[in-house]
Backbone as a ProteinNet text record, in pm:
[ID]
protein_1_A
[PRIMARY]
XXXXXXXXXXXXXXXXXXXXXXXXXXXXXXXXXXXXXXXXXXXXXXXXXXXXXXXXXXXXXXXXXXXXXXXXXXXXXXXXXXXXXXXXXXXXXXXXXXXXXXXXXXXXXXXXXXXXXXXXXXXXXXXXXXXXXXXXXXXXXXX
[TERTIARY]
-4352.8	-4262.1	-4157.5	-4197.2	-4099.9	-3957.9	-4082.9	-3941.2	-3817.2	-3855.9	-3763.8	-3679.1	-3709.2	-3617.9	-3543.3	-3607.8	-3494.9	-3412.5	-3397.6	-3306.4	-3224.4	-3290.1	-3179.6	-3053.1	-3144.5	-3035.3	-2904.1	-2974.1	-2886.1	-2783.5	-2806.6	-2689.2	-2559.9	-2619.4	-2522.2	-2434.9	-2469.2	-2367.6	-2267.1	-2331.1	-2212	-2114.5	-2169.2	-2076	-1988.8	-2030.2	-1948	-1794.9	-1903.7	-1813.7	-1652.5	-1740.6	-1631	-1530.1	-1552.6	-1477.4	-1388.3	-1447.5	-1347.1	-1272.3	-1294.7	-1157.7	-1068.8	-1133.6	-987.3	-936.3	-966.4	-854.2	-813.1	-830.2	-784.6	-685.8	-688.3	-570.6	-491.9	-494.1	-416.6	-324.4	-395.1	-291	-241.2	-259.2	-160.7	-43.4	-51.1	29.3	157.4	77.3	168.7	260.5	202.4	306.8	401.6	384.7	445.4	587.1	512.4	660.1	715	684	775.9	816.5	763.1	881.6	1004.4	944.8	1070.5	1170.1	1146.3	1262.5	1335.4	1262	1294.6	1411.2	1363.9	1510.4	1577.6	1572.1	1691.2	1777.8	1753.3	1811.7	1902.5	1830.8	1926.9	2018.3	1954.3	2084.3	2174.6	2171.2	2261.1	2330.8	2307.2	2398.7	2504	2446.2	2498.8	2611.9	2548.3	2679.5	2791.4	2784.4	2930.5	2995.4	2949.4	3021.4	3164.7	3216.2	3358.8	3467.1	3525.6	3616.2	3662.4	3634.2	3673.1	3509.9	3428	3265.2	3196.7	3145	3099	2949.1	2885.6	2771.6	2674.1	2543.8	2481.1	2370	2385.4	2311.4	2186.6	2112.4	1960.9	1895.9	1988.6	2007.8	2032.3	2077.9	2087.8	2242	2374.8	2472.1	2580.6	2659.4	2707	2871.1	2934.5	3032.3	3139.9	3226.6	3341.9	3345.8	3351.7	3338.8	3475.9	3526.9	3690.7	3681.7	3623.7	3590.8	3471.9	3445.3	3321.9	3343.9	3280.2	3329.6	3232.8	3173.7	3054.8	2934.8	2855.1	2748.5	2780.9	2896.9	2906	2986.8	2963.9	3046.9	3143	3227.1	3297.2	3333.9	3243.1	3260.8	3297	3391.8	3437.2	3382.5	3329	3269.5	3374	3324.5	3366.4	3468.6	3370.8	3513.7	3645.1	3627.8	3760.5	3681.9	3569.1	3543.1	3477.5	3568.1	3488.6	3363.6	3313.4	3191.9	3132.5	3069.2	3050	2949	2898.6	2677.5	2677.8	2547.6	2477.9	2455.1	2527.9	2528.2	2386.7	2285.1	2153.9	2103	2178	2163.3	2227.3	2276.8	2357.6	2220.5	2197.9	2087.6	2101.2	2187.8	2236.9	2386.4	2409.8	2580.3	2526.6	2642.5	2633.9	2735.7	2676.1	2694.5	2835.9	2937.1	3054.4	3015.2	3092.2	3008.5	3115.8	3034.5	3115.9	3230.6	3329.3	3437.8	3393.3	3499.8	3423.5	3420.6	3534.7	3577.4	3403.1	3385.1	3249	3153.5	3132.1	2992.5	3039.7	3078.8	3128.1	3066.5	3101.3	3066.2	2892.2	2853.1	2742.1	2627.1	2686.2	2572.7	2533.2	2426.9	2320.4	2378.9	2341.3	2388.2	2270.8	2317.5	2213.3	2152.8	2028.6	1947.4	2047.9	1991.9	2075.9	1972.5	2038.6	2007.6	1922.4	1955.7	1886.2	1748.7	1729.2	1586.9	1447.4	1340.1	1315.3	1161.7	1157.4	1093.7	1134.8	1304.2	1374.3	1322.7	1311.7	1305	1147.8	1050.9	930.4	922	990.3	995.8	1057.5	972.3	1040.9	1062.6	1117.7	1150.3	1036	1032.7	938.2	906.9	974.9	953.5	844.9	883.5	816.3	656.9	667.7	529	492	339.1	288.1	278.1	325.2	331.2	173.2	104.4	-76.8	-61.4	11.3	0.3	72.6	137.2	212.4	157	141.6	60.6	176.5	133.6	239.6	352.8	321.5	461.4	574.7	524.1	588.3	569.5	461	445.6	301.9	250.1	149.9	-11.6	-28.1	-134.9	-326.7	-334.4	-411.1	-531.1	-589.8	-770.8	-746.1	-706.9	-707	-761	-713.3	-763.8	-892.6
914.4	979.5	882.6	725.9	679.4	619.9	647.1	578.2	680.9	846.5	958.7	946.2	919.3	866.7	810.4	694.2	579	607.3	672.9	680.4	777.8	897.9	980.5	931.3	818.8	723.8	675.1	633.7	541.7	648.7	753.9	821.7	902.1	901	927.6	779.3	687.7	567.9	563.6	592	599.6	658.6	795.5	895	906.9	858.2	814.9	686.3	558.9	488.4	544.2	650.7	718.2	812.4	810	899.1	807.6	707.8	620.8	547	520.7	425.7	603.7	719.3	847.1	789.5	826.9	834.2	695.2	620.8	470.3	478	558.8	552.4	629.7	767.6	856.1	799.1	689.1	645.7	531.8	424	370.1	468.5	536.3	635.5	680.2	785.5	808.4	705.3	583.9	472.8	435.3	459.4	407.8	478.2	606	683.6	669.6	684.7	656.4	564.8	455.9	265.7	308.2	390.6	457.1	480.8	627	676.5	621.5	481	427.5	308.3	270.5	157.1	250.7	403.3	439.9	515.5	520.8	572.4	450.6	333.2	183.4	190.7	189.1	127	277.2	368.2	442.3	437.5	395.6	373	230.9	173.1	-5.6	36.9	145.5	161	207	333.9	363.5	314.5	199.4	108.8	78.3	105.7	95.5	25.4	-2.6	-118.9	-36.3	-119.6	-34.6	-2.1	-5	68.4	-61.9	-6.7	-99.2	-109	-214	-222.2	-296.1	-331	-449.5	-505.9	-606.3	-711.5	-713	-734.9	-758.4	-864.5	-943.6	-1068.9	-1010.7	-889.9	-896.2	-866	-925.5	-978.5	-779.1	-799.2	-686.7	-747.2	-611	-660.9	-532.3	-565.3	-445.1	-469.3	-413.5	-410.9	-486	-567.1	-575	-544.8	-610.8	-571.8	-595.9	-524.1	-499.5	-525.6	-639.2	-679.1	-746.5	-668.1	-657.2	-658.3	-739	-758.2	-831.8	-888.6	-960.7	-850.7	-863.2	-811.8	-867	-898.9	-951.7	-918.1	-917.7	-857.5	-974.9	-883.1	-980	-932.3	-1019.6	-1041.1	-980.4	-943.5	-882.6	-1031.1	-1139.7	-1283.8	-1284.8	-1253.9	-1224.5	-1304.7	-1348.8	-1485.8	-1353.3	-1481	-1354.7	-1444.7	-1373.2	-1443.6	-1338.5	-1389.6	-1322.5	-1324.6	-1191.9	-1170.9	-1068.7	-1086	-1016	-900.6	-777.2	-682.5	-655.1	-681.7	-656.3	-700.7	-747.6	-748.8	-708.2	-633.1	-493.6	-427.3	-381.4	-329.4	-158	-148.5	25	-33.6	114.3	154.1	199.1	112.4	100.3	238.3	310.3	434.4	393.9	490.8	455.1	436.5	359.2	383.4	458	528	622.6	576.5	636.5	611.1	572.9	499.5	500.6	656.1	722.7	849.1	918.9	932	963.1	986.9	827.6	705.7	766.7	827.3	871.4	1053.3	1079.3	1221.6	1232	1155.9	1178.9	1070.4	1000.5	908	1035	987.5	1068.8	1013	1104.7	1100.1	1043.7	902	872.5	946.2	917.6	966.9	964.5	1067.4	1033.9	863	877	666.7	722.6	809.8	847.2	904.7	940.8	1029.9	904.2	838.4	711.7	770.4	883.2	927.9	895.9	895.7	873.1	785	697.4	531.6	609	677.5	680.6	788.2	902.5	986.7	949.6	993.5	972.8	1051.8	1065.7	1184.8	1200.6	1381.6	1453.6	1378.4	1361.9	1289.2	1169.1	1077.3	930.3	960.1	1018.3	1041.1	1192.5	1227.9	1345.6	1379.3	1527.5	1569.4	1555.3	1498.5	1521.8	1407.3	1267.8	1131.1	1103.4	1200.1	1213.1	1261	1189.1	1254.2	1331	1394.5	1525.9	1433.3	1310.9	1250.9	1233.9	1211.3	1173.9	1033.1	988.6	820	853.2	729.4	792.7	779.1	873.9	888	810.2	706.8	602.3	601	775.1	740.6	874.9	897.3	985	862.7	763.7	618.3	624.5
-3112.6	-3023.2	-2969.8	-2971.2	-2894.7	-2980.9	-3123.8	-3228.7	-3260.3	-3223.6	-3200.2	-3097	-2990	-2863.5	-2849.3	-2932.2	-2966.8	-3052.3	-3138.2	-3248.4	-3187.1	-3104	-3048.4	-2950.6	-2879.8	-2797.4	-2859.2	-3025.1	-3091.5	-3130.9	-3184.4	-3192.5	-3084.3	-2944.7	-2858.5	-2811.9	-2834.3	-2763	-2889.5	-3046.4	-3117.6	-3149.2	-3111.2	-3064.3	-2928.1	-2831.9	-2733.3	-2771	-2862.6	-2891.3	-2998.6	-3078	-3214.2	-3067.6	-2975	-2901.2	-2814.6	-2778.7	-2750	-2817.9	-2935.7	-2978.5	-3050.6	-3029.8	-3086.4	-2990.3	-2862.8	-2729.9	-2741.6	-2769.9	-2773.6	-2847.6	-2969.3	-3087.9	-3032.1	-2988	-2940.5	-2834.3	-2733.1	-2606.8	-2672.3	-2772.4	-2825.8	-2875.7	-2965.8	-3043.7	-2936.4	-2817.9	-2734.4	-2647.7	-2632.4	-2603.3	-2670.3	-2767.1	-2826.2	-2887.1	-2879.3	-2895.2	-2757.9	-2624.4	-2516.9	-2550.1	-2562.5	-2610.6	-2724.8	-2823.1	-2931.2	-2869.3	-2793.5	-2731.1	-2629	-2521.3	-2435.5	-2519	-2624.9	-2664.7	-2800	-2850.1	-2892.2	-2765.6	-2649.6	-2589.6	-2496.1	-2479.2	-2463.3	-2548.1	-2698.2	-2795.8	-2792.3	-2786.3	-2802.8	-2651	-2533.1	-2424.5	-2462.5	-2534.8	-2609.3	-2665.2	-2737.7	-2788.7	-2748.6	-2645.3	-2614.7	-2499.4	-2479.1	-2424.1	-2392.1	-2328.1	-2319.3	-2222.4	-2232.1	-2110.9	-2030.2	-1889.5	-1766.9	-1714.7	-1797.6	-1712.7	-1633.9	-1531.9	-1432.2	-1449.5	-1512.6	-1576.4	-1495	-1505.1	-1474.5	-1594.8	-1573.2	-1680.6	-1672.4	-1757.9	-1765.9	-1603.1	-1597.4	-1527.8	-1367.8	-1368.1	-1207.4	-1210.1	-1285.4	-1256.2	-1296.1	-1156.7	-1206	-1247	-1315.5	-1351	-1436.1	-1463.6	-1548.2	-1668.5	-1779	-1910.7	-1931.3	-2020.9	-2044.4	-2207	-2270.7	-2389.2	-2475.8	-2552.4	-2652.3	-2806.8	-2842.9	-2951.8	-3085.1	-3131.9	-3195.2	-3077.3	-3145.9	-3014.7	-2910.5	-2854.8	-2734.9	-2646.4	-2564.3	-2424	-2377.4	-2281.7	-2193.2	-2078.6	-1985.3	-1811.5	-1690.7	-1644.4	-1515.6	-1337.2	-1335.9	-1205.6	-1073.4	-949.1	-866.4	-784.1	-876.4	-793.6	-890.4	-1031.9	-1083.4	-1231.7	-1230.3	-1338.6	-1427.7	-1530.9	-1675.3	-1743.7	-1830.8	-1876.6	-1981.7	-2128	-2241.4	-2247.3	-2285.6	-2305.5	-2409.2	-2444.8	-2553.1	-2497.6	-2621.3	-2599.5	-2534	-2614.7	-2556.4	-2426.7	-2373.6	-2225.9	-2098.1	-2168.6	-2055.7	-2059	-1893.2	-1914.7	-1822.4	-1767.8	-1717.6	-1669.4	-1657.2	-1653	-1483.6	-1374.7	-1263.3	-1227.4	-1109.2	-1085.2	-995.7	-966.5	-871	-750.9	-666.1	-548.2	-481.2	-365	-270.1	-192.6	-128.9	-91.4	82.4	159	277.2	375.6	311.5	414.3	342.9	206.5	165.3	218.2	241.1	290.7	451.1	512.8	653.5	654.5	579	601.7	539.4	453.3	486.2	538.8	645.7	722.2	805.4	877.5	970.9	1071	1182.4	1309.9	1356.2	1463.5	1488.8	1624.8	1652.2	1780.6	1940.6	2006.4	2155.2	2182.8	2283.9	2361.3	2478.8	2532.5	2639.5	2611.3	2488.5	2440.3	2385.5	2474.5	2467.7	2294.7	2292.2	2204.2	2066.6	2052.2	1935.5	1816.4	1884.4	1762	1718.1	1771.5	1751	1628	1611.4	1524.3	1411.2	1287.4	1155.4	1111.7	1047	909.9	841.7	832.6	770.5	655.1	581.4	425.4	446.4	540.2	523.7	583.4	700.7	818	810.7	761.7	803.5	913.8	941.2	1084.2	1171.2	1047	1156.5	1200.3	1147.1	1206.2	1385.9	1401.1	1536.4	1632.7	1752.2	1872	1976.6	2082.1	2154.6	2160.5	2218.6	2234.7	2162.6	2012.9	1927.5	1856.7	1909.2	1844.6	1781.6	1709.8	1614.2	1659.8	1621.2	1719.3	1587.4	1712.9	1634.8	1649.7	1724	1758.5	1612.8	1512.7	1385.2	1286.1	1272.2	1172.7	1227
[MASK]
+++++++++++++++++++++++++++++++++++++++++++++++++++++++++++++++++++++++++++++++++++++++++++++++++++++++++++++++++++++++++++++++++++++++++++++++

């Protein structure tokens, strides 16, 4: 009886193991197509590249396209200095930024000065409304 036991053992850990390396193959597989689509969708931004676009570099460094000329770039810095990189290291196309009349119409109004509750309330988004006690500050016998 015990040499039946044992052998029944032996066949569920190998079947567990044949089940882990599927899912093992399957989550390589699916990575791997995200990594696919993640650098044809780089190189096809590489490519339409064009002078005048306000880019940033792999590096941090932002800058204006002036020209594109096989694989090198040529972007000039917001001090006026130009400087040449590998296409492959443009790494996103930098969004416009807003105008100040813009950046004006939609700042938030800040809190009245007189309301000493103010600084204590956050926005719905950041703090659950259960973390707030009547006052408005957070209420710390809930931890």
């Amino acid at each position: 009886m015990d040499m039946a036991a044992a052998a029944s053992s032996g066949g569920g850990s190998s079947s567990f193991l044949l089940i882990f390396m599927v899912l093992a193959v399957v989550a390589l597989f699916v990575m791997n197509s995200f990594a696919r689509k993640r650098q044809a969708k780089a190189t096809e931004f590489r490519s339409t590249l064009q002078p005048g676009q306000q880019v940033m570099t792999a590096a941090g460094m932002f800058g204006t396209v002036t020209a594109v000329d096989g694989d090198k770039v040529t972007l000039v810095s917001s001090g006026g200095q130009e400087s040449e990189w590998l296409l492959a290291a443009i790494a996103k196309l930098v969004e416009d930024q807003p105008s100040a009349e813009e950046a004006e119409d939609d700042a938030v109004e800040p809190a009245a000065a007189d309301d000493p509750t103010s600084r204590y309330i956050a926005d719905a988004a950041d703090v659950p409304p259960t973390d707030l006690g009547p006052d408005g500050r957070r209420d710390e016998t809930t931890r």
